[in-house]
C-alpha positions as CSV (number, residue, x, y, z in Angstrom):
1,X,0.0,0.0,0.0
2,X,1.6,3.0,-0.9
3,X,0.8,6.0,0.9
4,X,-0.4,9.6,-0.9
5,X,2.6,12.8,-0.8
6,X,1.9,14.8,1.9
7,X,0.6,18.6,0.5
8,X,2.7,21.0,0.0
9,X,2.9,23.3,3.1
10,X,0.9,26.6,2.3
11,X,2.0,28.1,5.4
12,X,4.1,30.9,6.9
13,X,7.0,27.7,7.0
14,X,6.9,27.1,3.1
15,X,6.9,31.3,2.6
16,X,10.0,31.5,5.1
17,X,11.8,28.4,3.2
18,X,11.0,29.8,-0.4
19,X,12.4,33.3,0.5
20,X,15.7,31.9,2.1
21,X,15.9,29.5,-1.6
22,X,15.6,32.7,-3.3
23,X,17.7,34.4,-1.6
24,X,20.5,32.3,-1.5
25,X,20.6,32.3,-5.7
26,X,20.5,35.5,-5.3
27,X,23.3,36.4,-3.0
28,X,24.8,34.0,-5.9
29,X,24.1,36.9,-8.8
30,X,26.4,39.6,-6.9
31,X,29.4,37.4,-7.3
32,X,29.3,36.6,-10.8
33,X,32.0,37.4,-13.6
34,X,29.7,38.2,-16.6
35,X,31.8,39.0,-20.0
36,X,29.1,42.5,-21.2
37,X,29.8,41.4,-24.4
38,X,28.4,38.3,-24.8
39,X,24.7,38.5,-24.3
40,X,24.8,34.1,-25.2
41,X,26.6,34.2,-21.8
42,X,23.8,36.2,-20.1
43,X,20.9,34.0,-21.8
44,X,22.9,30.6,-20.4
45,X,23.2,32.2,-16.7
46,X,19.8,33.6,-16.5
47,X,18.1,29.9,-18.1
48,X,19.9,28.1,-15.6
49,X,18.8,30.7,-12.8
50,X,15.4,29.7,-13.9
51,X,16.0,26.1,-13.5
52,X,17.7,26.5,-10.5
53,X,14.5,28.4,-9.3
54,X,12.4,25.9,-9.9
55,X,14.5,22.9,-8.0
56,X,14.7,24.9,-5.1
57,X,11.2,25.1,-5.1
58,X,9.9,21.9,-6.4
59,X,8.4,20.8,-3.2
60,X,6.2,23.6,-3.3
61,X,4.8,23.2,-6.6
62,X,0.6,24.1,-6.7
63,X,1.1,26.9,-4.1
64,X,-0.2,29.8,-5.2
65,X,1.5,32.2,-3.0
66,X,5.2,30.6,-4.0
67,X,4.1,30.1,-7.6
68,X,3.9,33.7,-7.8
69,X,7.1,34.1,-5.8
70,X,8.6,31.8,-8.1
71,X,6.9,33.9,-11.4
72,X,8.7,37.2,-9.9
73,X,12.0,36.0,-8.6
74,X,13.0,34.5,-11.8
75,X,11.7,38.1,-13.4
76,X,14.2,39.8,-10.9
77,X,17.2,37.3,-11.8
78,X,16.5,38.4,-15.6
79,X,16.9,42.0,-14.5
80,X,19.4,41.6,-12.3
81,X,21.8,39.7,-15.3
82,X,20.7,42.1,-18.3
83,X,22.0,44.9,-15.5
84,X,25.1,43.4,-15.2
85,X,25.8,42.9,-18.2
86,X,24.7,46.5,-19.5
87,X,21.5,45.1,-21.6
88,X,18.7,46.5,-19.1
Protein backbone atom coordinates (compact mmCIF):
# COMPACT_ATOMS: atom_id res chain seq x y z
CA UNK A 1 0.00 0.00 0.00
CA UNK A 2 1.58 3.02 -0.90
CA UNK A 3 0.81 6.05 0.88
CA UNK A 4 -0.38 9.60 -0.88
CA UNK A 5 2.64 12.78 -0.82
CA UNK A 6 1.85 14.79 1.86
CA UNK A 7 0.59 18.56 0.47
CA UNK A 8 2.74 21.02 0.04
CA UNK A 9 2.91 23.26 3.07
CA UNK A 10 0.85 26.57 2.27
CA UNK A 11 1.99 28.14 5.36
CA UNK A 12 4.14 30.93 6.91
CA UNK A 13 6.97 27.66 6.96
CA UNK A 14 6.89 27.07 3.07
CA UNK A 15 6.88 31.34 2.57
CA UNK A 16 10.01 31.47 5.10
CA UNK A 17 11.81 28.39 3.21
CA UNK A 18 10.99 29.75 -0.39
CA UNK A 19 12.41 33.26 0.49
CA UNK A 20 15.67 31.91 2.13
CA UNK A 21 15.94 29.53 -1.58
CA UNK A 22 15.55 32.71 -3.29
CA UNK A 23 17.68 34.45 -1.60
CA UNK A 24 20.47 32.31 -1.50
CA UNK A 25 20.63 32.34 -5.70
CA UNK A 26 20.46 35.54 -5.34
CA UNK A 27 23.33 36.43 -3.05
CA UNK A 28 24.78 34.02 -5.90
CA UNK A 29 24.14 36.89 -8.78
CA UNK A 30 26.41 39.56 -6.93
CA UNK A 31 29.40 37.42 -7.28
CA UNK A 32 29.29 36.55 -10.79
CA UNK A 33 31.97 37.45 -13.59
CA UNK A 34 29.71 38.19 -16.60
CA UNK A 35 31.79 39.02 -20.00
CA UNK A 36 29.08 42.51 -21.19
CA UNK A 37 29.82 41.37 -24.44
CA UNK A 38 28.40 38.35 -24.78
CA UNK A 39 24.65 38.54 -24.29
CA UNK A 40 24.82 34.08 -25.18
CA UNK A 41 26.59 34.23 -21.78
CA UNK A 42 23.77 36.17 -20.08
CA UNK A 43 20.89 33.99 -21.76
CA UNK A 44 22.94 30.61 -20.41
CA UNK A 45 23.15 32.16 -16.67
CA UNK A 46 19.79 33.60 -16.53
CA UNK A 47 18.06 29.86 -18.11
CA UNK A 48 19.91 28.11 -15.57
CA UNK A 49 18.80 30.74 -12.76
CA UNK A 50 15.40 29.68 -13.91
CA UNK A 51 15.98 26.06 -13.55
CA UNK A 52 17.67 26.53 -10.52
CA UNK A 53 14.53 28.41 -9.25
CA UNK A 54 12.39 25.86 -9.85
CA UNK A 55 14.45 22.90 -8.04
CA UNK A 56 14.66 24.93 -5.13
CA UNK A 57 11.16 25.08 -5.09
CA UNK A 58 9.88 21.89 -6.40
CA UNK A 59 8.42 20.78 -3.17
CA UNK A 60 6.15 23.64 -3.30
CA UNK A 61 4.81 23.17 -6.65
CA UNK A 62 0.55 24.06 -6.71
CA UNK A 63 1.06 26.86 -4.05
CA UNK A 64 -0.22 29.82 -5.16
CA UNK A 65 1.53 32.18 -2.96
CA UNK A 66 5.17 30.60 -4.04
CA UNK A 67 4.05 30.07 -7.55
CA UNK A 68 3.92 33.69 -7.80
CA UNK A 69 7.15 34.09 -5.79
CA UNK A 70 8.55 31.79 -8.10
CA UNK A 71 6.92 33.94 -11.38
CA UNK A 72 8.72 37.17 -9.91
CA UNK A 73 12.04 35.99 -8.60
CA UNK A 74 12.98 34.53 -11.84
CA UNK A 75 11.67 38.06 -13.36
CA UNK A 76 14.17 39.80 -10.94
CA UNK A 77 17.23 37.34 -11.80
CA UNK A 78 16.49 38.38 -15.63
CA UNK A 79 16.91 41.97 -14.52
CA UNK A 80 19.35 41.55 -12.34
CA UNK A 81 21.76 39.74 -15.26
CA UNK A 82 20.67 42.13 -18.30
CA UNK A 83 21.97 44.88 -15.45
CA UNK A 84 25.09 43.37 -15.18
CA UNK A 85 25.77 42.87 -18.20
CA UNK A 86 24.67 46.53 -19.48
CA UNK A 87 21.46 45.09 -21.59
CA UNK A 88 18.65 46.50 -19.09
Amino acid sequence: MNAEPAPPDHGPQAMAAAQRAIGELYATITQLGLDASDAADGEYLIAQLESAIDAKLAAYEGNPIIDALRAKAKIAFRQAVLEKLGLA
